[in-house]
N, C-alpha and C positions, 0 to 999 in steps of 0.2 A: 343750324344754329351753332355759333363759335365765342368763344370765348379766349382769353391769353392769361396764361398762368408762367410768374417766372419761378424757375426751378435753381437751385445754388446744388452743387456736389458735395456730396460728403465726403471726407479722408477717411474719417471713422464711422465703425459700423457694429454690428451687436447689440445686443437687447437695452445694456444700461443706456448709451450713447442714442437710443430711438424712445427711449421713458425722457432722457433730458429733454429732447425736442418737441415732443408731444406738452408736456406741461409749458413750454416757451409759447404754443401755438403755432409749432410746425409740424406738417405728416411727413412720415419718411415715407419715400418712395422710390421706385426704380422706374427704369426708361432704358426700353429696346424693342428692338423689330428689324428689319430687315435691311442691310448694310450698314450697323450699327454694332456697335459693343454693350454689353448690359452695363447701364452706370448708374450708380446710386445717389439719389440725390434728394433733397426734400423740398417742400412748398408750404405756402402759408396755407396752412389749417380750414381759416375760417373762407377763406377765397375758392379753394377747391369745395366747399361743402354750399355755399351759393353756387356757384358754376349748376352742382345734382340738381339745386333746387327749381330751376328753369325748365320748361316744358320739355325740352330734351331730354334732361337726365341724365341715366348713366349713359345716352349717347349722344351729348354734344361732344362736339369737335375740341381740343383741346389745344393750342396753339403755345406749344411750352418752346418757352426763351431760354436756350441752354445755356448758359455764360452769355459773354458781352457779345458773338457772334453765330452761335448755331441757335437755328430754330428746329424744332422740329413737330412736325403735326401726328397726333396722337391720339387715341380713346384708353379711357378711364377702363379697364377690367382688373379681376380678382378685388375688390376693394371688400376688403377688410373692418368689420366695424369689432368695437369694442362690446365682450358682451355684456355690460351692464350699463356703461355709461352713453348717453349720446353723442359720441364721436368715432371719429376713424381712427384706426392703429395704422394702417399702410395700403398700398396701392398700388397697382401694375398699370404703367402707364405705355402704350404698345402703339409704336409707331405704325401709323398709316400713310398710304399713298391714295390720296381723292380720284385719280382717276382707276382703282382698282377695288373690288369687291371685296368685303368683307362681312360676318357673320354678327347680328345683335339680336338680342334677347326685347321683345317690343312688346310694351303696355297693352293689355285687352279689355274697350270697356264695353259690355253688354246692355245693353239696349232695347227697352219697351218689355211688358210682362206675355210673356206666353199665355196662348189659348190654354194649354194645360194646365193654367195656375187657375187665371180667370173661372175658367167653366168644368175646370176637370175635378179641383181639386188639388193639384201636383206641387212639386216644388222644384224649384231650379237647381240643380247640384253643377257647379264649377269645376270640372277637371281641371282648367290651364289657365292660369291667368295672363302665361306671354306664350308668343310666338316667335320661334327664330325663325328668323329671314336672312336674305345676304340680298346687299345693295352696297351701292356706293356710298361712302360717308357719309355725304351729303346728300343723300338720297334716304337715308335712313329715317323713317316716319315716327312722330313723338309717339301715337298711339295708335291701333286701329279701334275703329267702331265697328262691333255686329248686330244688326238687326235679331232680336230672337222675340219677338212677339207672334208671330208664324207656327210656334212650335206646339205641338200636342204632344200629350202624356208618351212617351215611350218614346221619343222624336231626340237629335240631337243635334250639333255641329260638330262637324273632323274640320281638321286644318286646311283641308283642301276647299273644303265651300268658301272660303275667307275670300272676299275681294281683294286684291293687293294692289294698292297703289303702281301706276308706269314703273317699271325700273325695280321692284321690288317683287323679289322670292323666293317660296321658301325655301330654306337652308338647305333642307332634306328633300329630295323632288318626292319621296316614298314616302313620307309623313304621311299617315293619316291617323292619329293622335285626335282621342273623343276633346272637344273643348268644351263644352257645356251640355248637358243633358237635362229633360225634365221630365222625373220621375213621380211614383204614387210615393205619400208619407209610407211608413213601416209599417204603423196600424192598418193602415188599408188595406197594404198586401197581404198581413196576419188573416186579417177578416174573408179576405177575399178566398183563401186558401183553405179559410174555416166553412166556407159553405161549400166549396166544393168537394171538400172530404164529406161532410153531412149527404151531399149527394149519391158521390160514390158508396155512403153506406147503404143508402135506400136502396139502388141499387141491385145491391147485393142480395139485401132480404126481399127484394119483388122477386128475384128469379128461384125460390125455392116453393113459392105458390101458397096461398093462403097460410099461413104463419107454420106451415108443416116441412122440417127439413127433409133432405135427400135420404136422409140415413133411416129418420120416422116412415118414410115412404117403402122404403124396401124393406123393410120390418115388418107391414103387412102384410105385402105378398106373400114371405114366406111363411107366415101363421095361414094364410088361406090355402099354400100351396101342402101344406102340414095336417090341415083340415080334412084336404081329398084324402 
């Protein structure tokens, strides 16, 4: 998925001159990648912030109209939001080439409830919510789906189970990064730990015989042996 966003150059730069254009309803931003110069330039606000809102995301393809004659094709990274209000302060906009690989960070939605929750008890704990991958621009997948209704108590996924779409994978060939796991609640495990100590105590008090310790035991013999 693509989009076209035109971008204008900025002369000026600095913090006041990026507060004026944010209240106009422009983000500043910058644009570079590879046989290019980093240049600073901004876009209309509300237009990049529809583009996110598309099933793509932060990886649709970006089709920024440099001036009246450069184009250039790009993905949205480092995007910056503001921390209180709902908007963007700024954005790296990083030229790409479609027909070479690149590295994104990809949507993870899990799917159907584990045998562990159902019959066990368990709860599903989330390590990861994205996977990096590397694929071609265009080959880069809005989200994956995992299967995890399969799963029993103690049971997890690594990054490596993941189906990946033709053309797509992962970033890291070594990944193997827990992505979701389903575990026992806390109280359970408490519990669970509380009877086996109660075990272990019994235990202990079987092996000294009829409620009489080791130390009682040789205390006899030697009144009997004191006796002769």
């Amino acid at each position: 998925m693509e989009t076209t966003l035109k971008a204008t150059i900025r002369d000026e730069k600095g913090s006041p001159e990026s507060r004026r254009l944010r209240t106009e309803g422009l983000l500043p931003a910058v644009v570079y990648g590879e046989g290019m110069e980093s240049t600073s330039v901004y876009i209309n606000a509300r237009e990049f912030t529809n583009a996110l809102k598309t099933d793509a995301g932060s990886n649709i393809i970006l089709n920024i109209e440099l001036g009246e004659k450069e184009k250039v094709t790009a993905l949205a990274r480092q995007i910056q939001r503001h921390p209180y209000r709902d908007e963007f302060v700024h954005v790296d906009l990083i030229k790409v080439d479609l027909t070479k690989t690149v590295e994104a960070e990809v949507q993870i939605n899990y799917l159907g409830i584990p045998i562990g929750v159902k019959e066990e008890g368990g709860l599903v704990q989330t390590i990861n919510n994205t996977l990096r991958i590397s694929a071609l621009p265009s080959n880069i997948p809005t989200s994956l789906d995992i299967e995890i209704s399969h799963l029993n108590v103690g049971e997890n996924v690594l990054a490596p189970d993941i189906d990946l779409p033709e053309g797509v994978t992962l970033a890291n060939e070594d990944d193997d990064s827990v992505m979701v796991i389903v575990t026992l609640p806390r109280a359970a495990v408490e519990e669970e730990e509380d009877i086996l100590g109660e075990g272990l105590e019994g235990e202990e008090g079987e092996a000294s015989g009829d409620g009489v310790s080791t130390e009682e035991a040789a205390g006899d013999d030697s009144s009997e042996e004191s006796a002769e």
